[in-house]
C-alpha angles and dihedrals in degrees: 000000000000111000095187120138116256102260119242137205114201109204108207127045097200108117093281103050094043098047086052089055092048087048089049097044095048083053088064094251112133089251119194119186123197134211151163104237130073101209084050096050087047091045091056092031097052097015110039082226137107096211105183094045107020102026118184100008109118116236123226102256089228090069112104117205119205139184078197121095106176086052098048094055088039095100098012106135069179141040126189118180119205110173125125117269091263097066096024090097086046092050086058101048090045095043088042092082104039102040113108121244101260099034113114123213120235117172130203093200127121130197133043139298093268111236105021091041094226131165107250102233083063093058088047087055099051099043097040097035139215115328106031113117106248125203145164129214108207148161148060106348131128107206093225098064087039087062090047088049101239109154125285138167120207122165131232111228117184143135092236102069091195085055096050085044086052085043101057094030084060084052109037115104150153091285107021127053128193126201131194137235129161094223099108098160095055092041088050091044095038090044086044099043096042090073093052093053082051090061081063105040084050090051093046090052090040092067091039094251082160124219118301080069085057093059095034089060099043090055106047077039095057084047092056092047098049091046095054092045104060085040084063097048099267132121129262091224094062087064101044088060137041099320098057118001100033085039100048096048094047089048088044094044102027121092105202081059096113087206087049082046086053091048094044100048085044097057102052077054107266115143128233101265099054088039100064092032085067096040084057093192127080115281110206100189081076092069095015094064086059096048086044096051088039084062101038086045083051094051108029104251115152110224114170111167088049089049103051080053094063092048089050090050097054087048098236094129134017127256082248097055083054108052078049093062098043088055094049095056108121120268110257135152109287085235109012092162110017130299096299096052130097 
């Protein structure tokens, strides 16, 4: 009986995707990564190094970088795509006619199908079809300690519990454990909104409001995302773990966060456009604020620090407006009917 260790491609050689195949191929499984860009694909390829996203962390040797996609899925028991929203609907339509029979799709990918707004495990459903086992990989992990191997926790949702189960088992590892959970409509919103709550928290530490405003941001943050979230059909205990709470305070502290970086930068009074120039890498907070205020605007769900993001990153009014606003919102009870209520 064989022993060998299910093979992976990994679509997407940006830091995260790469830190995630390296993950996967230290863990013994044959691990492929694709990308885009030929130096890349040589640097990881001749030098075990991404050295435009993950410079200077060493790559396992067994890790096979590839430009083609229909190569890299041949012989995949496993695909993980890892690619930014944007692209997120191309990869599977490029990935549908090449994937192998039996290989489930997982996806590290957070934010929505720009445009339509859609989740993307809806997306994954409609372009690959019934049938094919669907997961997410979500919560608070920064790509570039995931490649040095310091701990992390990140949880599997996903409808097929014995996919899930493949999923976490690929991943988990000495120094990262991943747990399951079948709510993947909460884990997609709480891994998408909490970039946008970031923005605030970054814009708040930006002009120097201290710390008390930090806290006071990732809580009433947290509020807005868990009442959205069971107005949409998910549940409230997604939220409270990895996918959104643990997710939401390592994007809005942590500095190697790229949406904390845009608040940040905002609110020492940069604009936009400078802002994300210097980031260098997509920020999705920019499209995802829209598609989160689209759905709480659909339900009737009141957010208003999300909202007043959105206003700041379209540059309609300053980080200091609408600090002005937020503070100007009437007193109430911080639960007056229950924790959904507002």
């Amino acid at each position: 009986m064989s022993t060998a260790k299910p093979a992976v491609a990994v679509l997407g050689s940006g830091s995260w995707g790469t830190a995630l195949a390296s993950l996967i191929a230290r863990n013994g499984h044959p691990t492929t990564i694709w990308g885009r860009d030929p130096a890349q694909i040589a640097s990881i390829n001749q030098r075990h190094e991404n050295t435009r996203y993950l410079p200077g962390v060493p790559l396992p040797e067994s890790l096979v970088a590839t430009g083609d996609l229909a190569a890299a899925v041949a012989g995949a028991d496993l695909v993980l795509v890892v690619t930014p929203s944007h692209a997120f609907t191309e990869t599977l339509k490029l990935l549908a006619p090449h994937r192998r029979a039996q290989a489930g799709v997982a996806w590290a990918t957070k934010g929505f199908e720009p445009g339509s707004g859609r989740f993307l495990h809806e997306v994954a459903g409609d372009v690959l079809g019934d049938g094919v086992p669907l997961a997410i990989v979500t919560g608070p992990s920064f790509a570039k300690e995931v490649a040095q191997g310091l701990p992390t926790a990140v949880t599997v949702h996903s409808d097929d519990e014995a996919f899930a189960l493949e999923v976490a088992e690929t991943l988990h590892g000495p120094t990262f454990r991943a747990y399951t959970g079948n709510d993947m409509l909460g884990a997609e919103l709480g891994g998408a909104m909490k970039n946008v709550l970031a923005v605030a928290t970054g814009v708040a530490d930006g002009m120097n409001l201290g710390l008390n405003a930090r806290a006071g941001l990732i809580t009433r943050g947290l509020n807005e995302m868990l009442r959205l979230n069971v107005a949409l059909g998910g549940r409230a205990e997604t939220l409270m773990g990895l996918a959104g709470l643990g997710d939401l305070v390592l994007t809005s502290t942590g500095d190697l966060s790229r949406n904390r970086r845009l608040g940040l930068a905002l609110g020492r009074g940069q604009s936009i456009k400078e802002a994300v120039a210097a980031i260098g890498q997509v920020v999705e907070s920019v499209q995802t604020a829209d598609e989160v205020m689209r759905l709480g605007e659909r339900h009737g769900i009141e957010l208003p620090i999300s909202a007043l993001v959105r206003e700041v990153l379209h540059e309609r009014i300053t980080p200091i407006e609408g600090l002005k606003r937020l503070l100007a919102r009437e007193q109430k009870p911080e639960y007056a009917e229950g924790l959904f209520e507002e």
